[in-house]
FILO-754824 format. One line per field, with one value per residue (C-alpha): y, z, x; residue number from 1. Coordinates in steps of 0.1 Angstrom, whole numbers, plus 5000, padded with zeros to 4 digits. Layout:
BEGIN
v = c(Y	...) .
w = c(Z	...) .
u = c(X	...) .
num = c(NUM	...) .
//
This chain:
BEGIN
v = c(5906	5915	5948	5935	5938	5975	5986	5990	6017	6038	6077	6083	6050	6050	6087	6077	6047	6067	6092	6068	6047	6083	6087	6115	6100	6069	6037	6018	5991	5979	5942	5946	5921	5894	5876	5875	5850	5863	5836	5843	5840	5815	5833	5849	5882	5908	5934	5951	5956	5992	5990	6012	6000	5966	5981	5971	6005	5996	5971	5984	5979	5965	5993	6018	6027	6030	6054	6031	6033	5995	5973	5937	5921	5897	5882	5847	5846	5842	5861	5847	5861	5842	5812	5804	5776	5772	5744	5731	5727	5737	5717	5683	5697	5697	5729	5765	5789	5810	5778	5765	5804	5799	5768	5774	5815	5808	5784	5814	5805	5835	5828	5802	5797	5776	5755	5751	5727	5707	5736	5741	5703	5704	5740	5756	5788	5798	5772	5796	5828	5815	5802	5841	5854	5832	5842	5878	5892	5869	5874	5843	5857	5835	5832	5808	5801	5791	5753	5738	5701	5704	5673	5658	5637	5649	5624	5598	5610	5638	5663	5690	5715	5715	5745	5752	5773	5802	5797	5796	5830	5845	5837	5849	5881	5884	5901	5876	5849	5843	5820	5785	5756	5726	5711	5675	5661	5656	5633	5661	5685	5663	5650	5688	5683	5711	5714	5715	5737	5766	5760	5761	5788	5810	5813	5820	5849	5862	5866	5846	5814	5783	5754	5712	5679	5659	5630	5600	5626	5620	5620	5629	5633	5657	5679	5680	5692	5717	5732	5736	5760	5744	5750	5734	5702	5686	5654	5636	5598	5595	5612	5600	5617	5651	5653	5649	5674	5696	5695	5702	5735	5729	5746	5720	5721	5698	5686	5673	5650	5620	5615	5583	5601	5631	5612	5602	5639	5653	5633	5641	5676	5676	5659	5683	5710	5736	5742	5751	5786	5760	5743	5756	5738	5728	5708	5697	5680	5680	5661	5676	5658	5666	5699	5699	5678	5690	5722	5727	5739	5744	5703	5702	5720	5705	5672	5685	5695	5664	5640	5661	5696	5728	5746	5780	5759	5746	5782	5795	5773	5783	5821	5835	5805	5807	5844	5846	5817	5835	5867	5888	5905	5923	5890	5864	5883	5912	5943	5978	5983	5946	5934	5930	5890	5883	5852	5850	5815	5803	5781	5760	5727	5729	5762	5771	5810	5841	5856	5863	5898	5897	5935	5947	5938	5913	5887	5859	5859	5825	5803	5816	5840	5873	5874	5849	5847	5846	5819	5828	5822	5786	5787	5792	5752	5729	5703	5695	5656	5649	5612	5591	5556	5535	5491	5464	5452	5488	5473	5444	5435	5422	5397	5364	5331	5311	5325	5351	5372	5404	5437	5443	5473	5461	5482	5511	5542	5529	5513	5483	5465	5428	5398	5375	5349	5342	5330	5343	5339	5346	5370	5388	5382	5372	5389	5378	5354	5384	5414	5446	5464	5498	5515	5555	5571	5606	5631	5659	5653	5657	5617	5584	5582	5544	5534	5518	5489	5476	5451	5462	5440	5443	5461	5433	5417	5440	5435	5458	5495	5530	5557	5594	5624	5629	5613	5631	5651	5650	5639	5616	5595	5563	5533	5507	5473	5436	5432	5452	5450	5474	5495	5505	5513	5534	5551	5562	5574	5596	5606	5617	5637	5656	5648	5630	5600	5570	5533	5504	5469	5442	5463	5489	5524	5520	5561	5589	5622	5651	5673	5690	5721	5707	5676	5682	5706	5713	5746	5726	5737	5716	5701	5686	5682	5662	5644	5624	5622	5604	5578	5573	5567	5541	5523	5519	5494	5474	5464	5465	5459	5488	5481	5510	5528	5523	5508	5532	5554	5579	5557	5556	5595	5592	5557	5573	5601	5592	5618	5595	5567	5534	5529	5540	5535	5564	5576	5565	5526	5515	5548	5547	5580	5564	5550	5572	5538	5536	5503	5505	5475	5450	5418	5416	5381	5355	5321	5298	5311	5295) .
w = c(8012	8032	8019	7982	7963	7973	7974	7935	7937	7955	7937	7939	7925	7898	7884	7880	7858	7837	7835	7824	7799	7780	7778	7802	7826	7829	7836	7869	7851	7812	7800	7763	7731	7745	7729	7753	7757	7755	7782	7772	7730	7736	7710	7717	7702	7706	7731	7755	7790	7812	7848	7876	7913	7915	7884	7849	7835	7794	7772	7739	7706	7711	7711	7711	7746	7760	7792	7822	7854	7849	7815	7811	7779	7775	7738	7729	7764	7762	7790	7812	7844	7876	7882	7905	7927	7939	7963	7987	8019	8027	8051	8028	8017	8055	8052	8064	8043	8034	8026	8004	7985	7975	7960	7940	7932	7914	7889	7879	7915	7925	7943	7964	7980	8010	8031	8065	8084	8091	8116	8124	8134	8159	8172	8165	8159	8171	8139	8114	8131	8128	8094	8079	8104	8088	8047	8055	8041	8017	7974	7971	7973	8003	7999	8038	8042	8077	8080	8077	8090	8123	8130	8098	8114	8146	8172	8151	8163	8183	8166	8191	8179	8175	8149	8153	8131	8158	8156	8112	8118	8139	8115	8082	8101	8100	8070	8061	8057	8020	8023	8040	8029	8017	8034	8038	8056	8027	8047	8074	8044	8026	8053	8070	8102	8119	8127	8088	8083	8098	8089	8053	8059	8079	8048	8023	8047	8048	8009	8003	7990	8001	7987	7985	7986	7970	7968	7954	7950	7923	7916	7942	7966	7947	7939	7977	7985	7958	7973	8004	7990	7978	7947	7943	7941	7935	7948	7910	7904	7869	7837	7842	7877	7858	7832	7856	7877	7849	7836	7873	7873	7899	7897	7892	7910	7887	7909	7903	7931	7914	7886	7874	7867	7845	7815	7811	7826	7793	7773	7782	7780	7749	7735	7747	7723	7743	7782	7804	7823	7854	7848	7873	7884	7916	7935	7968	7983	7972	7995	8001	7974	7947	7955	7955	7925	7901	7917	7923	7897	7872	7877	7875	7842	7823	7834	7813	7785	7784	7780	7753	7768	7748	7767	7764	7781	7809	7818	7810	7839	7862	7857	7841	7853	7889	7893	7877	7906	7932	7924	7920	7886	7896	7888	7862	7829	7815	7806	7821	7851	7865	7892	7878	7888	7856	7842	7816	7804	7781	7766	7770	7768	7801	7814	7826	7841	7830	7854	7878	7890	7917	7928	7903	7918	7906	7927	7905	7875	7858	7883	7917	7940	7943	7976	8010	8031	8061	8083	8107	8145	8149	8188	8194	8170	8192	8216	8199	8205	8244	8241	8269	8251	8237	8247	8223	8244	8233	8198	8209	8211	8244	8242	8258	8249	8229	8190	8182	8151	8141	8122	8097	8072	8039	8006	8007	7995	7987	8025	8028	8061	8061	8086	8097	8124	8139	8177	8208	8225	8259	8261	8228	8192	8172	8136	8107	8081	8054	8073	8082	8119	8120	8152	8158	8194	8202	8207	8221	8257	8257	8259	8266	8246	8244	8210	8192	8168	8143	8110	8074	8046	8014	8026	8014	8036	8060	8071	8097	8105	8097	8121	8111	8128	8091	8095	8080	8090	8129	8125	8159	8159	8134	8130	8102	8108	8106	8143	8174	8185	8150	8157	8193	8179	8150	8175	8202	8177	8164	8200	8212	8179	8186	8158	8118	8104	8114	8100	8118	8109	8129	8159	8144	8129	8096	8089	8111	8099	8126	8122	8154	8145	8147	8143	8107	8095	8099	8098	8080	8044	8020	8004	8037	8042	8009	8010	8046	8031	8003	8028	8048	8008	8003	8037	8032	8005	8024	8047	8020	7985	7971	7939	7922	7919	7952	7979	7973	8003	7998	8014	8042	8053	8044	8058	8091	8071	8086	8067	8038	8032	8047	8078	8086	8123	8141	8178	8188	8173	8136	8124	8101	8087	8071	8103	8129	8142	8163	8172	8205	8197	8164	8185	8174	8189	8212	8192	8217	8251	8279) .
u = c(7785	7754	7749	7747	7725	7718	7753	7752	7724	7749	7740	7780	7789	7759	7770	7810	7793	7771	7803	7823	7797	7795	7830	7832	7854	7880	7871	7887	7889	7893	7892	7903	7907	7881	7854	7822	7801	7764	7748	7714	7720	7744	7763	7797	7812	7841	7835	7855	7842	7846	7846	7840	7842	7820	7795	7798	7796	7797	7801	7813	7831	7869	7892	7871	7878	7918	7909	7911	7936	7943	7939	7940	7948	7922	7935	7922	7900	7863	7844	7822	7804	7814	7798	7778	7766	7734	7733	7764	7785	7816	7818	7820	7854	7867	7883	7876	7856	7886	7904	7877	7873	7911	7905	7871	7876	7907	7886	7858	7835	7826	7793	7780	7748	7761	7736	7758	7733	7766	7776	7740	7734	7767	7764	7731	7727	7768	7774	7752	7762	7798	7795	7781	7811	7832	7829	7819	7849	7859	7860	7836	7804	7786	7749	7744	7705	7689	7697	7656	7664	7682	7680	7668	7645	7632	7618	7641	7675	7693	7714	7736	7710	7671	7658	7618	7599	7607	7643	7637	7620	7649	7680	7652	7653	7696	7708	7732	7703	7695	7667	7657	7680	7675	7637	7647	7618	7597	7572	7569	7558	7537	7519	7512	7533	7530	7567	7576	7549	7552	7593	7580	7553	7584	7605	7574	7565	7598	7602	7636	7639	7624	7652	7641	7655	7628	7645	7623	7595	7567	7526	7504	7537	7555	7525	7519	7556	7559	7523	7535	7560	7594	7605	7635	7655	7687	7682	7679	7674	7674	7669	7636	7631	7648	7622	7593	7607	7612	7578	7567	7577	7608	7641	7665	7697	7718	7745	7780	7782	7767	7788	7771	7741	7752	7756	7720	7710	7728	7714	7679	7684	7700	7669	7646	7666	7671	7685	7655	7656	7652	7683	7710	7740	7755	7784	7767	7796	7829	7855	7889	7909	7885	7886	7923	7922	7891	7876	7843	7815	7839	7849	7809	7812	7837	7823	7787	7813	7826	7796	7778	7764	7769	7795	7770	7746	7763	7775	7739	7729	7756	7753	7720	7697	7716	7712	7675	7668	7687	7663	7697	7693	7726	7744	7748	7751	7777	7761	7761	7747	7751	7779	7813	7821	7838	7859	7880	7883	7911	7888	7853	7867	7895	7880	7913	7915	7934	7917	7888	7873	7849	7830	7855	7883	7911	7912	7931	7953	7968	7945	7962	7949	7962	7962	7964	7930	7932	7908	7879	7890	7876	7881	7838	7835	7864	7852	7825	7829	7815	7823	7845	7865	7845	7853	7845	7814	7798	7797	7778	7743	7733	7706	7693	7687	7707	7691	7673	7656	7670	7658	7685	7690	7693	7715	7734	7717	7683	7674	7649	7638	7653	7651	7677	7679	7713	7729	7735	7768	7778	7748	7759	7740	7762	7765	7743	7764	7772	7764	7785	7780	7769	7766	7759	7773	7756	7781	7765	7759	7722	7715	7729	7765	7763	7761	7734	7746	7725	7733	7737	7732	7747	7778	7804	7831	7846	7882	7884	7861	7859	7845	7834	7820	7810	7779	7751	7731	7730	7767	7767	7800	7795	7816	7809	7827	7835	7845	7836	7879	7882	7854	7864	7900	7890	7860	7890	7912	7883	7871	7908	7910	7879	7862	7871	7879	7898	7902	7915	7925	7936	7933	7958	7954	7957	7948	7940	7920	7914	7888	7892	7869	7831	7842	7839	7867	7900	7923	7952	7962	7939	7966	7975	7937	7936	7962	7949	7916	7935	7955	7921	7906	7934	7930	7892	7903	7926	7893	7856	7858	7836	7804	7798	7770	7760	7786	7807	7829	7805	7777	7791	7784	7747	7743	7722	7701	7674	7650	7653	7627	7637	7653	7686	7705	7704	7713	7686	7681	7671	7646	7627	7604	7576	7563	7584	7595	7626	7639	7666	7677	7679	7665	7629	7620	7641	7639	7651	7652	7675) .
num = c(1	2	3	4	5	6	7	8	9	10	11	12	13	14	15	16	17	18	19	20	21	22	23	24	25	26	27	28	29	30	31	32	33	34	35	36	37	38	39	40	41	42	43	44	45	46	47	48	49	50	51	52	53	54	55	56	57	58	59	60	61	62	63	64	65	66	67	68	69	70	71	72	73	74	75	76	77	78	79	80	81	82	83	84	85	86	87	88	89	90	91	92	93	94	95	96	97	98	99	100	101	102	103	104	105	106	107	108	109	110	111	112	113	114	115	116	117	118	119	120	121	122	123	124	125	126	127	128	129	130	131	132	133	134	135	136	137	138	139	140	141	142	143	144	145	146	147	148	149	150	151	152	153	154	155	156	157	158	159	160	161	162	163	164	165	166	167	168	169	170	171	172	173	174	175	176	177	178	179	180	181	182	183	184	185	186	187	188	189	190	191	192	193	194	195	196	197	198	199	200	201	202	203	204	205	206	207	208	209	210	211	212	213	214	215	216	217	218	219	220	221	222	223	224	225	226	227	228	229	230	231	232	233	234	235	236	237	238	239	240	241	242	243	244	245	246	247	248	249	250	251	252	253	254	255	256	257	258	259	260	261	262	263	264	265	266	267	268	269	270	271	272	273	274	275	276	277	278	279	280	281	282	283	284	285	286	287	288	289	290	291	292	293	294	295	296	297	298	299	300	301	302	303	304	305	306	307	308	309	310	311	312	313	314	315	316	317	318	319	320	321	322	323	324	325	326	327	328	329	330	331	332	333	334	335	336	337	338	339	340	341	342	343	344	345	346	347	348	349	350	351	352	353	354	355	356	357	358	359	360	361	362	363	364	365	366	367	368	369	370	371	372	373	374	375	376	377	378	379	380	381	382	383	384	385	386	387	388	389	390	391	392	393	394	395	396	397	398	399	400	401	402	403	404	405	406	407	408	409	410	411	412	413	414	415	416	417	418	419	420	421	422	423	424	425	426	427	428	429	430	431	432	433	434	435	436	437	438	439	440	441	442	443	444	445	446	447	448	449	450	451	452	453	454	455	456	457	458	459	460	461	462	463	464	465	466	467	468	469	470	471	472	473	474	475	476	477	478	479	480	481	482	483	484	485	486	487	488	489	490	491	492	493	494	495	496	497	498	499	500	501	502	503	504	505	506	507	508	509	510	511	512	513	514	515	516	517	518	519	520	521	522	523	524	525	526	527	528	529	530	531	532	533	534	535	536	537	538	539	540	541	542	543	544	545	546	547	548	549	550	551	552	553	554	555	556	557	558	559	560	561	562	563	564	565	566	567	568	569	570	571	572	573	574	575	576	577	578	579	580	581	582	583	584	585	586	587	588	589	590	591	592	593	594) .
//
């Protein structure tokens, strides 16, 4: 794809259009019998659609046209340009890139703008080289951007990769490079570090987009963030947090991965009256079995439908508003002399396919692709995971005397610093009454591998542990756990495997989940992918009891994203950004020594 846009200003290709629009010659391709949906009226209308290579060549009366070397019968279908998401990871699914285009192209996807700071954080730039290598020649468009936060918090952990603003300006220069993804340090903006700035001041000089996290952001803050240059966020709070955002001026990236907030966004933009041209939509993440199970924007769409949105609206946003964002006026609308990505929808309530075209071509009919993709070699992303076995005293903290004070991290999500005094037993501190252990290994070789432990609060009862490689964003090894015996179980299992997900009770494997490639992804089918992401799903119940909104499973991957405000346990100790305070250890004053 890294010769779009310009490939549609070919003279050769642009005369066989204008041929064909007069009636002069065939079309390639006809879609006949339809009713489109106008994205920028919101109104729809019969029209048949003439095709030739990947240009729309005319959009004209039904039947007034037969003369194409292929038809399809597009009866009772509404047509809708492909849809397009502006903000995720393919890596959150744990599958390949070709794996993930045969899930989501299928279901009207036919563009992504893929932020792969996963790859980046493990690998560097081989990870983003890899990642463009990797959906190159796929039908899902793939829009990667340079990964801005690598790590997320530097000085506060270590990722296997370290991305200046000289390495920023490098990837801007590759063709394949769309923009600068996500800027996660927000404090690192608004406070004029230099590192974030001339990150920030790299992509503004190189004329592609500048994309935000502004999670939390408002007053004084926000205006400081959005001057340095970003100008867009999907990090959303609360209907609240949309409208201010709104009225800011940012381009909202409305995302589908926080389901308990979409309700309240739909309401508040159904009061305003009208969808905003800033409105676009996006997935973020999407784990394996949602994929399998729901799709990706198209799941984020019917959800809109669902609780209230206009159905013109929520494609308006992932189409029109997404491609007007995207600066790619050859996308997002039918009409002649735009890109042929096209849907055909069997309705707007399921937004089932008939059929999908992307550059013209047909590339699924009845939901399935036409054709088997074939995966990127992965050979370059294995043995990623430089970590020797783990024993139960690495999930310990060593201290003296007999009690002692302790930092602890208290609520999922939304991080606060707490205090708790508790013993000391046979030179270990013993657990906190009502706290969970969390303790993050670095994988990468490039420091000590020991792992730092530190206590949660407000995690529940845990009945056994859970360890990922998912761990965002520096994605060190992290195991969460009622009992250190658990957590060096469930750590092996995950170190022998190279990388995933284990959870272990009663010093037993209860479920296993290799991600051998990055220690992130897999090569497996993703049924098979989604299916073990379901069992280690199911055994994550048999050991915490989860409390919506917020201690969720989710939680547990963003539990050491240490860019966010609060502190959060990193490599390196208990981080925390505000202060750029690192804390090896949790024992902050011996009580009672010996």
């Amino acid at each position: 794809m890294i010769a779009e846009p310009k490939d549609l200003n070919d003279p050769t290709l642009r005369a066989r259009a204008v041929a064909a629009a007069r009636g002069d010659a065939p079309f390639d391709l006809l879609i006949s019998g339809g009713r489109l949906l106008d994205v920028v009226t919101g109104l729809t209308r019969e029209a048949d659609i003439g095709i030739v290579g990947a240009l729309i060549a005319s959009v004209h009366a039904p039947g007034s046209r037969t003369d194409a070397a292929k038809t399809i019968d597009a009866a009772g279908s509404i047509i809708s340009p492909g849809l397009i998401d502006t903000h995720m990871h393919i890596e959150s699914s744990m599958v390949t890139p070709a794996a993930y285009a045969e899930a989501v192209v299928p279901r009207g996807v036919t563009t992504v703008v893929w932020d792969p700071h996963e790859f980046g954080n493990v690998h560097g730039l081989d990870g983003v080289r890899w990642a463009i290598e990797a959906s190159r020649c796929l039908p899902l468009r793939t829009i990667v951007l340079a990964p801005s936060c690598v790590p997320s918090a530097p000085g506060l952990e270590v990722a296997g990769a370290d991305f200046d603003a000289s390495v920023i300006a490098e990837m801007l220069r590759w063709p394949g490079i769309g923009g600068v993804a996500e800027v996660m340090n927000m404090r690192g903006v608004i406070d004029g570090d230099p590192r974030m700035t001339d990150i920030v001041n790299a992509g503004l000089a190189s004329g592609k987009l500048v994309c935000g996290h502004a999670r939390g952001l408002e007053g004084a803050d926000l205006n400081a963030f959005m001057a340095a240059g970003v100008s867009s966020d999907h990090e959303l709070t609360s209907s609240a947090d949309l409208l201010q955002k709104l009225a800011a001026g940012l381009t909202i990236e409305l995302r589908g991965s926080h389901d308990h907030l979409l309700q309240e966004f739909v309401t508040a933009l159904n009061g305003i009256g009208h969808l905003p041209s800033t409105v676009t939509l996006c997935t973020d993440d999407v784990f394996p079995d949602e994929l399998k199970d729901g799709g990706g924007l198209d799941d984020v769409i019917r959800r809109l439908v669902s609780y209230g949105m206009k159905p013109e609206w929520a494609l308006r946003a992932a189409t029109f508003n997404a491609a007007q964002r995207l600066k790619r006026s050859d996308l997002g609308l039918i009409a002649a002399g735009r890109r042929a990505d096209i849907v055909l929808f069997e309705d707007l309530v399921g937004f089932a396919t008939k059929a999908v075209i992307a550059n013209g071509a047909i590339v699924s009919t009845s939901g399935e692709m036409n054709a088997h993709l074939r995966s990127f070699d992965t050979v370059a992303l294995q043995d990623s995971v430089k970590l020797t076995a783990l024993t139960e005293d690495d999930f310990r903290v060593p201290s003296t005397g007999k009690r002692v004070r302790v930092a602890t991290i208290d609520r999922p999500r939304f991080t606060q610093w707490g205090e708790a005094e508790t013993g000391v037993d046979d030179g270990f501190v013993v657990p906190p009454a009502g706290s969970t252990m969390i303790a993050v290994a670095h994988r990468y070789g490039k420091i000590d591998g020991r792992p730092r432990v530190g206590f949660l609060t407000g995690w529940g009862e845990w009945r056994g542990a859970f360890c990922t490689t998912v761990s965002h964003d520096s994605h060190n090894l992290t195991v969460f756990g009622g009992n250190a015996r658990d957590m060096a179980v469930a750590a092996n299992a995950v170190i022998s495997a190279g990388g995933g997900m284990a959870v272990a009770k009663d010093g037993q494997i209860e479920a296993l989940l290799p991600l051998p490639v990055s220690g992130l992804v897999t090569e497996a089918p993703l049924e098979e992918t989604a299916a073990s992401f379901r069992a280690i799903r199911k055994a994550m119940e048999k050991i915490v009891d989860w409390k919506p909104p917020y201690l969720v499973f989710k939680a547990c991957f963003g539990a050491t994203l240490a860019c966010n405000v609060g502190p959060h346990q990193t490599d390196r100790g208990i981080a925390d950004v505000l202060t750029g305070k690192v804390l090896e250890s949790p024992v902050i004053e011996i009580l009672d020594s010996e």
